[in-house]
Backbone as a ProteinNet text record, in pm:
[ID]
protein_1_A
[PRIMARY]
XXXXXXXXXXXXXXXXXXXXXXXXXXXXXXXXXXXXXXXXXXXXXXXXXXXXXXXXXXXXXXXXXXXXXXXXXXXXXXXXXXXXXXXXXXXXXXXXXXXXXXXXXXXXXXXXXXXXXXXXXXXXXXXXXXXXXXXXXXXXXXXXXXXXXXXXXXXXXXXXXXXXXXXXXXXXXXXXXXXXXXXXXXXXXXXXXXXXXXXXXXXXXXXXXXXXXXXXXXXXXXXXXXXXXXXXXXXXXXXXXX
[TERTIARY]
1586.9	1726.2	1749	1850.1	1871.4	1935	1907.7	1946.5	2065.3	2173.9	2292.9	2354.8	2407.7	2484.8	2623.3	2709.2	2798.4	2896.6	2976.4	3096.8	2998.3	2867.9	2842	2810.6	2846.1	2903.5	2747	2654.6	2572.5	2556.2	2507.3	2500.6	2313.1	2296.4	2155.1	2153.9	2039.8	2056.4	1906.6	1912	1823.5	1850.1	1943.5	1961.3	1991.6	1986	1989.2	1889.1	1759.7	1668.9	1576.7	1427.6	1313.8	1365.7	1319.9	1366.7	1492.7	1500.7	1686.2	1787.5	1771.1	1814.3	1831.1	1696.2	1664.3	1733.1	1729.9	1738.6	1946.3	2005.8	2116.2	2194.4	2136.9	2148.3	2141.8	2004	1973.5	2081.2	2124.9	2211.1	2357.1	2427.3	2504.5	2515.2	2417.3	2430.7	2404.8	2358.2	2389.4	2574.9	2610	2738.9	2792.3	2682	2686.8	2828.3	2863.2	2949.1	2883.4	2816.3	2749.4	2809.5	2731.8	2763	2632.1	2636	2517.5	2500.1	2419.8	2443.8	2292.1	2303.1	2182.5	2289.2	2110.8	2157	2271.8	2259	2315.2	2398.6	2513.5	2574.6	2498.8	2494.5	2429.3	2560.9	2489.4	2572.4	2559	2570.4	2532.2	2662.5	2636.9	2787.1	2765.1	2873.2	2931.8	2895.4	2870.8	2887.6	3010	3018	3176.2	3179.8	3085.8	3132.6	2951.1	2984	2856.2	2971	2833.2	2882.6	2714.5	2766.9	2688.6	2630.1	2546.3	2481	2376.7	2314	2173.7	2183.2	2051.2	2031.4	2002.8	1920.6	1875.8	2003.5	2067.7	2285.1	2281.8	2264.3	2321.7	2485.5	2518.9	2671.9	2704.9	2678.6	2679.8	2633	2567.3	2571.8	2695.2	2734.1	2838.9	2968.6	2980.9	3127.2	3090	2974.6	2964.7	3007.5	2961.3	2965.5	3107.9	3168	3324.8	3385.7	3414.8	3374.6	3400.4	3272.9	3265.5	3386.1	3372	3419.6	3557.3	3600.5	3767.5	3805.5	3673.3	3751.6	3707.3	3625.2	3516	3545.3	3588	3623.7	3469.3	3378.2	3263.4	3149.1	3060.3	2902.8	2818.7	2746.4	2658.9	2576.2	2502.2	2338.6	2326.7	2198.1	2187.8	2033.2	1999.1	1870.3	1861.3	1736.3	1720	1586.4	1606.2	1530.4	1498.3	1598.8	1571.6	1462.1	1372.9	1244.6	1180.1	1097.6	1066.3	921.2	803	715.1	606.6	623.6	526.6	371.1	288.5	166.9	109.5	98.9	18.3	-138.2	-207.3	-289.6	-276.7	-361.1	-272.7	-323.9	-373.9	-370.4	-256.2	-165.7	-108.4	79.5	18.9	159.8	240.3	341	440.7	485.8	569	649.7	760.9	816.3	942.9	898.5	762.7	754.3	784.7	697.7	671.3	782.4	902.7	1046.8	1121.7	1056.3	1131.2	1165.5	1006.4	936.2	1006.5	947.8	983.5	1161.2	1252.2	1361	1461.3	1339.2	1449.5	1368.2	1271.1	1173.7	1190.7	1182.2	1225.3	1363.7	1406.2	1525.9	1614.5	1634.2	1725.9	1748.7	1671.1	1656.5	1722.8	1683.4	1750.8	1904.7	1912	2062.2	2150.9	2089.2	2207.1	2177.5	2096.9	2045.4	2139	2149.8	2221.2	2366.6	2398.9	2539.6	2644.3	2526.4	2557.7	2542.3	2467.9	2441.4	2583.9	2644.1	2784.3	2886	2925.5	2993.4	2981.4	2794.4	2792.4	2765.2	2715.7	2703.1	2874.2	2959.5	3075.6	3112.9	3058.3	3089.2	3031.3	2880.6	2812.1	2731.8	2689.1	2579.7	2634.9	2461.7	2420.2	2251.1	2205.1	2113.1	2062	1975.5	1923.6	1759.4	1739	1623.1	1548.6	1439.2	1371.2	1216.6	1205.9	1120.9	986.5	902.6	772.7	739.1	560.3	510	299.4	296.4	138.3	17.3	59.7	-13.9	-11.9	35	6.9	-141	-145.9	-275.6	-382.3	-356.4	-462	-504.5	-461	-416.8	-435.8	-346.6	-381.2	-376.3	-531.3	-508.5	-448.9	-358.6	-267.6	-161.7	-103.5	48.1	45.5	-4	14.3	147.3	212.2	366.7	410.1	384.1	486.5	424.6	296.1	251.6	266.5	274.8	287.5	481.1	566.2	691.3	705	649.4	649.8	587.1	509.3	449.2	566.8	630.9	703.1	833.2	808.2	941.2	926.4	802.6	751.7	767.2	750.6	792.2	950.3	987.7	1168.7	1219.9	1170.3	1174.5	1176.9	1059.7	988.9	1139.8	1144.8	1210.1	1375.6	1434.4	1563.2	1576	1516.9	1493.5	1551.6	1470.9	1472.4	1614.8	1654.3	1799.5	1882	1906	1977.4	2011.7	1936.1	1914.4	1987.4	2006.5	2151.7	2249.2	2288.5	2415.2	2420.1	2353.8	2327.6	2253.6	2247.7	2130.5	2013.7	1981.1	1845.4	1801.6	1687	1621.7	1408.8	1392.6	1307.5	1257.2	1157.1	1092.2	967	1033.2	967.5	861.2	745.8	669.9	575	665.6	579.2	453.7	395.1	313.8	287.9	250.7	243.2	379.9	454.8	578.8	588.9	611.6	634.1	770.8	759.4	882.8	877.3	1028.5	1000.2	903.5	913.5	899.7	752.5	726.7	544.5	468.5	540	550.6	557.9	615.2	605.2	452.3	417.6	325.2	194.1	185.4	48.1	85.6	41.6	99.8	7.2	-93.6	-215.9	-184.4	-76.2	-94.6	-196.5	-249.7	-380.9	-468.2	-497.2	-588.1	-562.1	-394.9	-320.8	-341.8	-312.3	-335.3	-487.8	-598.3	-683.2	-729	-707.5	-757.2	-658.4	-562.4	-444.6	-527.6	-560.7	-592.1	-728.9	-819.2	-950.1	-909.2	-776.5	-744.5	-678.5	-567.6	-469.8	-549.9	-473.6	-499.4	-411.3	-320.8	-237.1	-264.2	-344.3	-346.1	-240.1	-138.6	-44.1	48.8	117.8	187.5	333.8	353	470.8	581.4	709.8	841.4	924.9	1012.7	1140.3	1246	1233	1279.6	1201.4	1037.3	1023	1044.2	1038.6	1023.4	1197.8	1285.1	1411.7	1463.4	1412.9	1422.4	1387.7	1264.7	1229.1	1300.3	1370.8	1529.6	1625.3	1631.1	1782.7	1706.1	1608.2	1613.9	1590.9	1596.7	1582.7	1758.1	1828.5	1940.1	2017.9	2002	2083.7	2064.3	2176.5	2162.6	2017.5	1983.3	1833.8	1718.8	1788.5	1679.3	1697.2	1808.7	1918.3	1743.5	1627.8	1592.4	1439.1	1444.7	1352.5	1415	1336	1379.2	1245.3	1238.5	1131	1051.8	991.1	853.8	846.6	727.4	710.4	611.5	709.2	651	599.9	466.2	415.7	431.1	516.9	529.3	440.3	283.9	250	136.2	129	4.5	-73.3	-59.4	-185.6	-320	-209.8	-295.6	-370.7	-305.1	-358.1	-300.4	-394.4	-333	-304.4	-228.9	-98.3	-89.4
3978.7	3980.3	4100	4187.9	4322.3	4256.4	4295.3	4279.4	4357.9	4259.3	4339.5	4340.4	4413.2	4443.5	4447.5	4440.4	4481.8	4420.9	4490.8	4536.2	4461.1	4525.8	4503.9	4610.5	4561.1	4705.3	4738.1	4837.7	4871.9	5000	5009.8	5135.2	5166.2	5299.4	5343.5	5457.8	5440.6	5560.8	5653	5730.7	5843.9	5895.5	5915.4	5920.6	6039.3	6144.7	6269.8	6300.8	6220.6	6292.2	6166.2	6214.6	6107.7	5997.8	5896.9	5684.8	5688.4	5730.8	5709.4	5731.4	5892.8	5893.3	5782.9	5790.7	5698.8	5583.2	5532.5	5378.7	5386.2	5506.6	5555.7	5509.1	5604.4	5649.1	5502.1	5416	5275.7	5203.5	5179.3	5089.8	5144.2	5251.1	5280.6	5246.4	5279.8	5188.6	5054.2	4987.2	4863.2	4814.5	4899	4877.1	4828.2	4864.5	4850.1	4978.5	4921.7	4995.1	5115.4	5261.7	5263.9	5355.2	5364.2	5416.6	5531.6	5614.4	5753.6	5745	5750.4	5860.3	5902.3	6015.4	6101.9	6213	6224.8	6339.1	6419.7	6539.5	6585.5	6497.2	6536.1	6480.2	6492.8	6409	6405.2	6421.5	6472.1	6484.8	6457.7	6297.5	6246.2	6171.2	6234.8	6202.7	6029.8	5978.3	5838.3	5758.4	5789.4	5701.2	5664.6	5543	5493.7	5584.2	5679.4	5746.9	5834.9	5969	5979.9	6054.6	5974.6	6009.5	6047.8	6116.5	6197.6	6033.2	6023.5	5959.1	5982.6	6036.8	6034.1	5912.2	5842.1	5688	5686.4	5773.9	5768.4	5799.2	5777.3	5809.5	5674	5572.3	5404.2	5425.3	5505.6	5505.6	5540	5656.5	5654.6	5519.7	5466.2	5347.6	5229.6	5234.5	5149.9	5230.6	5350.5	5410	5443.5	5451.5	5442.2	5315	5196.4	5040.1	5056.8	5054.8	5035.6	5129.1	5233.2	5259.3	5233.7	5216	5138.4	5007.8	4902.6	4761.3	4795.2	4929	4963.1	5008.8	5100.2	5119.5	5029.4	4943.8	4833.4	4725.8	4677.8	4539.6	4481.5	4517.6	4448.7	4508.8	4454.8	4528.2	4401.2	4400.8	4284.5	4343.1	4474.2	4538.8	4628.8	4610.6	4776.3	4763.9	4918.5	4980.1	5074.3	5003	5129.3	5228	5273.3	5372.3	5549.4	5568.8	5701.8	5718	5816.4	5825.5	5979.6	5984.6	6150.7	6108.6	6193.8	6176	6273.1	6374.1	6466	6452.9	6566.4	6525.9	6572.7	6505.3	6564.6	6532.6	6574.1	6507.5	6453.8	6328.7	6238.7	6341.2	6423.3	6503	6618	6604	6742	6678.3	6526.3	6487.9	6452.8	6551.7	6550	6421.1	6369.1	6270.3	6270.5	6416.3	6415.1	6379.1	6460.4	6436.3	6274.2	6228.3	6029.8	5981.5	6015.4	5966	6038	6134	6190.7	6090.4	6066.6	5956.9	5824.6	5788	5590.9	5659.1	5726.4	5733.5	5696.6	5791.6	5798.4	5643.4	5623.7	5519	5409.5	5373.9	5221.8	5198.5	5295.5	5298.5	5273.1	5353.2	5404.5	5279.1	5215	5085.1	4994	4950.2	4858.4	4876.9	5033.4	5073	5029.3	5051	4970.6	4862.6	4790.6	4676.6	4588.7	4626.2	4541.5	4580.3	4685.1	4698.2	4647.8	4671.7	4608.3	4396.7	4363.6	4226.5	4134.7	4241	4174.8	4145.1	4239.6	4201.5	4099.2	4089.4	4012.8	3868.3	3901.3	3715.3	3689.1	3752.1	3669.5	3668.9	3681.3	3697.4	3568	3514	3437.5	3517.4	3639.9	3653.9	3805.7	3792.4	4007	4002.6	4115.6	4146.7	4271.4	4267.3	4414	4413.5	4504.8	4591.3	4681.9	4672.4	4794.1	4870.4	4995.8	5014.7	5076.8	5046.9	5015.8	5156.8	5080.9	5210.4	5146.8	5130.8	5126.5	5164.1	5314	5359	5263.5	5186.1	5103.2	4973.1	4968.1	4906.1	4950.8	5093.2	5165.5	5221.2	5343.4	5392	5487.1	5618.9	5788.4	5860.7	5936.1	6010	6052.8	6147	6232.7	6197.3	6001.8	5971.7	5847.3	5903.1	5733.4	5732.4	5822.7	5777.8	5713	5746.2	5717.3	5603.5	5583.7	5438.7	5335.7	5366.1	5312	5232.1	5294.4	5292.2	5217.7	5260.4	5179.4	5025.9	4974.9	4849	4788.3	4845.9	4785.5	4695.3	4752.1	4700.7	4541.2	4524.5	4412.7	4326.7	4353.4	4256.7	4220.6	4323.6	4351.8	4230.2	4228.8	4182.7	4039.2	3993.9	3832.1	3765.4	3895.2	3808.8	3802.9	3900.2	3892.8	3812.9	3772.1	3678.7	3532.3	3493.6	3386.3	3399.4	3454.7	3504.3	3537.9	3567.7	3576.4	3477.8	3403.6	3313.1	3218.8	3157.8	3078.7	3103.2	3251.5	3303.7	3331.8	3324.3	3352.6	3463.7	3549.3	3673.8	3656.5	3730.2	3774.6	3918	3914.6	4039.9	4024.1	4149	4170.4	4257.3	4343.6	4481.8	4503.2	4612.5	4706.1	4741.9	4727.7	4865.7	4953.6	5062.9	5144.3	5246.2	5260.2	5286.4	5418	5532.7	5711.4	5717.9	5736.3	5766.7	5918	5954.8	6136.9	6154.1	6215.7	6271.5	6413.1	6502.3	6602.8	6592.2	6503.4	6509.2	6498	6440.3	6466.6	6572	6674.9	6751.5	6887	6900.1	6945.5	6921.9	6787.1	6763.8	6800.8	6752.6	6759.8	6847.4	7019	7112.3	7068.2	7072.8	7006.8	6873.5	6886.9	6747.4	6719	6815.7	6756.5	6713.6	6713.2	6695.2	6524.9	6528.9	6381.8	6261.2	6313.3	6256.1	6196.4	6246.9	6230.7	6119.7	6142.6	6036.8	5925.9	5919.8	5804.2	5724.2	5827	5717.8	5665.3	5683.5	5625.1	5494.2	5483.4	5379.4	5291.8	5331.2	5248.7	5167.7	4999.2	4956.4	5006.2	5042.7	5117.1	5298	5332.8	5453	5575.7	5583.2	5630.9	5694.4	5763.7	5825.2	5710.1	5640.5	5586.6	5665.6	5693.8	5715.9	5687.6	5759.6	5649.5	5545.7	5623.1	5500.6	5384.2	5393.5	5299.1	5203.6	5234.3	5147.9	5077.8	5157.2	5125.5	4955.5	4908.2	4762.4	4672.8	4667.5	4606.5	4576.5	4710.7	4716.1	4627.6	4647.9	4636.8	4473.7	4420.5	4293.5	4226	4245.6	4197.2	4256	4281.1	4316	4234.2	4181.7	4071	3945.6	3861.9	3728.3	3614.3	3724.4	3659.2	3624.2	3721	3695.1	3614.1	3536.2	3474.9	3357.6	3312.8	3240	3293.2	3448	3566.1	3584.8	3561.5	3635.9	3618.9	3756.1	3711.6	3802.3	3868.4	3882.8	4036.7	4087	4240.9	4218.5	4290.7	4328.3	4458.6	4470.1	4618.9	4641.6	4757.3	4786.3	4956.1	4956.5	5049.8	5066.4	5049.9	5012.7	4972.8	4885.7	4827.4	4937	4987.5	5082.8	5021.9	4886.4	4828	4636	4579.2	4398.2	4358.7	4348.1	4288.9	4121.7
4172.7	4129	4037.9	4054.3	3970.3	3826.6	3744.1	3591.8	3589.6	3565.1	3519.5	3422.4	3352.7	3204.8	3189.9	3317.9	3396.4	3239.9	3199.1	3086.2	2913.4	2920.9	2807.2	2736.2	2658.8	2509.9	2443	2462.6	2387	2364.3	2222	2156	2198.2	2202.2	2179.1	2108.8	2021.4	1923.2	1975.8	1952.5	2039.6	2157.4	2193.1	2392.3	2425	2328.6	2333.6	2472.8	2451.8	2556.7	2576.5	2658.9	2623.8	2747.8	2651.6	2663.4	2637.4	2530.2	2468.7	2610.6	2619.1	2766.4	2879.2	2908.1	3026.2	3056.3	2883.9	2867.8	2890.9	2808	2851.7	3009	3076.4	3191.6	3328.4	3311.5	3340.7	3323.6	3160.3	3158.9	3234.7	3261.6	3285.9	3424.1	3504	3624	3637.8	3585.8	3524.3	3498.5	3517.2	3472.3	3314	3256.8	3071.4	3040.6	2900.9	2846.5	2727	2769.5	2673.6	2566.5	2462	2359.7	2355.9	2384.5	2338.3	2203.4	2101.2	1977.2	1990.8	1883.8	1842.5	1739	1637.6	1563	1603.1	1696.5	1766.5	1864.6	1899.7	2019.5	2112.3	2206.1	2365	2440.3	2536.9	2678.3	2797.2	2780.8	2911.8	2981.2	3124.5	3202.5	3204.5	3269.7	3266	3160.4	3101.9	2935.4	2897.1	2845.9	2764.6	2628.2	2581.5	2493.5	2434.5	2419.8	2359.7	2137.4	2082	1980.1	1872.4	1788.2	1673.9	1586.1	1539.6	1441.7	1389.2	1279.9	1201.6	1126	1195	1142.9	1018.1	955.5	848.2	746.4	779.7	687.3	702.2	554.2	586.8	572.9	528.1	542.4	710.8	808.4	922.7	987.1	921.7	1067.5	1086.6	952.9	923.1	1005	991	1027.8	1167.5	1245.8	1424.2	1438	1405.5	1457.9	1418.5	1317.9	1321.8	1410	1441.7	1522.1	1725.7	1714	1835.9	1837.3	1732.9	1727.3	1775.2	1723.9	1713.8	1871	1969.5	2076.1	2163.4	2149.8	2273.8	2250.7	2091.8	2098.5	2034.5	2032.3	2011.9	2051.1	2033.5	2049.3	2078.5	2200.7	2272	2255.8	2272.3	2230.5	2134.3	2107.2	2010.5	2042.4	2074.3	2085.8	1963.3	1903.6	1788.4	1799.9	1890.1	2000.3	1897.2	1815.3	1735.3	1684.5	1670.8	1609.9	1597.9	1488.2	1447.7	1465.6	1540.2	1517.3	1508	1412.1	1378	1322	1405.6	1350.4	1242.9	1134.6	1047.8	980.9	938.6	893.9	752.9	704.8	576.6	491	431.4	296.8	314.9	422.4	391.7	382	399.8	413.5	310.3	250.4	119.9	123.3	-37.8	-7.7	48.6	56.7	181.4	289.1	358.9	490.1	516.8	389.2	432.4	427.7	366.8	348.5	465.9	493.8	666.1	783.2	745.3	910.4	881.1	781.2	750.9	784.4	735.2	715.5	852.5	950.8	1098.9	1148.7	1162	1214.9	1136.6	1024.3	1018.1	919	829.2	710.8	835.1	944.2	1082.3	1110.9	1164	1254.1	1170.7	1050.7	962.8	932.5	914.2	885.6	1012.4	1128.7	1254.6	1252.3	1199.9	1285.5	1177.1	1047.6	954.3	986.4	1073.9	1102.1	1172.3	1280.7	1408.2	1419.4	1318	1327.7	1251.9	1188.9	1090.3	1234	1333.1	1449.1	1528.1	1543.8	1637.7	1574.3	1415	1387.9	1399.3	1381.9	1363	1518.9	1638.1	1758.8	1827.9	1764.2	1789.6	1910.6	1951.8	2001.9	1966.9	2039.3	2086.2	2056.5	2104.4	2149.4	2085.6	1960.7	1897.3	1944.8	1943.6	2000.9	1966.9	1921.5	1825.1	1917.7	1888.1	2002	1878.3	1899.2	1789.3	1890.2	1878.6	1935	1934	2079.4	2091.2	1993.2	1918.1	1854	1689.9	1668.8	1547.8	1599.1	1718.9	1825.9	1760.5	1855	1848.5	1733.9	1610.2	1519.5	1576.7	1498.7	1561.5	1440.5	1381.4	1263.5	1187.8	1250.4	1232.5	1218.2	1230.5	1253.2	1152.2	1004.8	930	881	867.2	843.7	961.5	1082.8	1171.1	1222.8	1236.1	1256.9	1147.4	1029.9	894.5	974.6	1012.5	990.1	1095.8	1237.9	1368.8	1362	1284	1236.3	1150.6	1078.5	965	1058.2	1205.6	1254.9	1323.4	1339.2	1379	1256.5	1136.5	1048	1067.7	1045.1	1044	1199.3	1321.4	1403.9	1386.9	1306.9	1312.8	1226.6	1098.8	991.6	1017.9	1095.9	1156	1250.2	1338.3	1474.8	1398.8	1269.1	1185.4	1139.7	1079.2	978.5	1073.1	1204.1	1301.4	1378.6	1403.5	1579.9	1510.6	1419.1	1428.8	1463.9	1437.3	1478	1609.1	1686.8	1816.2	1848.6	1754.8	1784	1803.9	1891.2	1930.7	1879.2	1859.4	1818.1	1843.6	1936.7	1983.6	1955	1954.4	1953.2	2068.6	2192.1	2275.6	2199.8	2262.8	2204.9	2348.7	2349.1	2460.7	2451.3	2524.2	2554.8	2580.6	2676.2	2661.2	2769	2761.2	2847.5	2803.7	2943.1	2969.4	2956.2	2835.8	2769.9	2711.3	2680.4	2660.4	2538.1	2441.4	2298.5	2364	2440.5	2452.1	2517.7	2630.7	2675.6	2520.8	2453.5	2378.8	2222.5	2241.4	2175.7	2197.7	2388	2435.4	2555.9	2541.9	2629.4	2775.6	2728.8	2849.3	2895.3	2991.9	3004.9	3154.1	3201.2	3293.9	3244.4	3117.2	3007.3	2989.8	2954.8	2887.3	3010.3	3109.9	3204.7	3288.1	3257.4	3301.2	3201	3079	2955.2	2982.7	3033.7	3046.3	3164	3247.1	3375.7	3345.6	3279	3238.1	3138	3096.7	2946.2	2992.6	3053	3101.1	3220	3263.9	3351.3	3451.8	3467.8	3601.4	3574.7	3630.7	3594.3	3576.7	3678	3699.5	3497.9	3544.8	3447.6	3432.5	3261.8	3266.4	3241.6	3306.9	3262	3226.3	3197	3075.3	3194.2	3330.1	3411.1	3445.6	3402.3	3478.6	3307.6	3226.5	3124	3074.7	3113.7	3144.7	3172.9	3272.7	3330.3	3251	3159.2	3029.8	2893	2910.6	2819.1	2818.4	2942.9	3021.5	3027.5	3075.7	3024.8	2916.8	2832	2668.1	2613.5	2650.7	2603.1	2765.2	2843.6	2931.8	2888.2	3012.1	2955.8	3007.3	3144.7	3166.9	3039.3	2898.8	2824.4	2687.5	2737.2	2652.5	2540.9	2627	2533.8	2439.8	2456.6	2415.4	2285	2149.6	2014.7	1911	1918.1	1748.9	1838.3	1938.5	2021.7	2027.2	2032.6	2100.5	2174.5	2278.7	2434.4	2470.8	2516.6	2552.7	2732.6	2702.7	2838.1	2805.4	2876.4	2859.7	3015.6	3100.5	3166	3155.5	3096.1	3011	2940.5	2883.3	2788.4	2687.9	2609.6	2534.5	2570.6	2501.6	2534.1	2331.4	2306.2	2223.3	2218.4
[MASK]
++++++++++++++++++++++++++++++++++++++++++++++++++++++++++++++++++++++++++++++++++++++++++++++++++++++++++++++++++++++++++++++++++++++++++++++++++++++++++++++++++++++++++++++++++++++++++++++++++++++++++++++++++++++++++++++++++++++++++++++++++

């Protein structure tokens, strides 16, 4: 059975490129109502609107969701998909850098997630969505801010699920796995290299993309997943078991 979204109002923040995109683009044929943002404006055709947001602005998240509420009427999803993830190693990492990362990666997430949840508790439902990240599993040297920040959301997840689900909200957190994206394309130039180590780790060897991880979205933000809240789900090839 195809998962449909058909006139539901969701925002995604990151969709400039990547998942964000993907997850964009998916729902739109879905027949979702979407909302683009990113730092930068995106420009992605058939969208119900692409608009500017830096998550890490708690005042911006408040004036997108109003916002939205004013031309859609309401908000049934939110993906809090935005994320910075530079590598550094931990002695070189300033306290800006660490207030960089936590800022877009978990301050971000909370700033919509507390925005977007004022509409929909008084709506009696909707569907928020936070996308973690495998590497808090595994750990990766070079990424304790950003694994530090990607973990913090799984708390954020358990304890909103609780403080929500009366009101009818749901709240879940994705956590994916190596998806070929520019942002990784730019990280790991070798990717015959990335790839050969993926297919020795992963149980599906194959390379994941932001379409195939798309459908996983798109069901945790439908009504098929109306009795899903509190949980993170790894959609990675079984890169790792969670």
């Amino acid at each position: 059975m195809s998962i449909s979204l058909k006139d539901r109002v969701c925002i995604i923040t990151g969709a400039g490129r990547g998942i964000g995109a993907g997850i964009a683009q998916g729902f739109t044929k879905r027949g979702a109502v979407v909302i683009a943002t990113d730092r930068d404006t995106p420009t992605l055709e058939g969208v119900a609107a692409n608009m500017t947001w830096d998550v890490s602005d708690p005042a911006a998240a408040e004036a997108v969701v109003a916002d939205v509420v004013k031309q859609f009427g309401r908000v049934d999803a939110f993906v809090a998909n935005a994320g910075i993830y530079p590598q550094q190693p931990w002695q070189d990492v300033s306290q800006e850098d660490w207030r960089n990362v936590v800022g877009v990666n978990l301050d971000g997430a909370w700033y919509g997630a507390q925005a977007v949840a004022k509409p929909m508790t008084a709506a009696g439902y909707g569907k928020i969505v936070f996308v973690s990240s495998v590497e808090i599993l595994i750990g990766v040297a070079h990424h304790a801010h950003y694994s530090s920040a990607k973990a913090g959301l799984v708390g954020l997840t358990r304890s909103l699920s609780r403080a929500l689900g009366p009101a009818g909200v749901r709240v879940n957190t994705l956590m994916p796995g190596a998806v070929l994206t520019e942002g990784e394309l730019e990280q790991f130039p070798d990717q015959a290299a990335a790839a050969k180590l993926l297919a020795e780790r992963q149980c599906l060897p194959h390379r994941l993309l932001p379409e195939g991880i798309e459908p996983t979205f798109a069901f945790l933000c439908a009504q098929e997943s109306d009795a899903i809240t509190g949980q993170v789900l790894n959609v990675d090839h079984g890169l790792v078991h969670y």
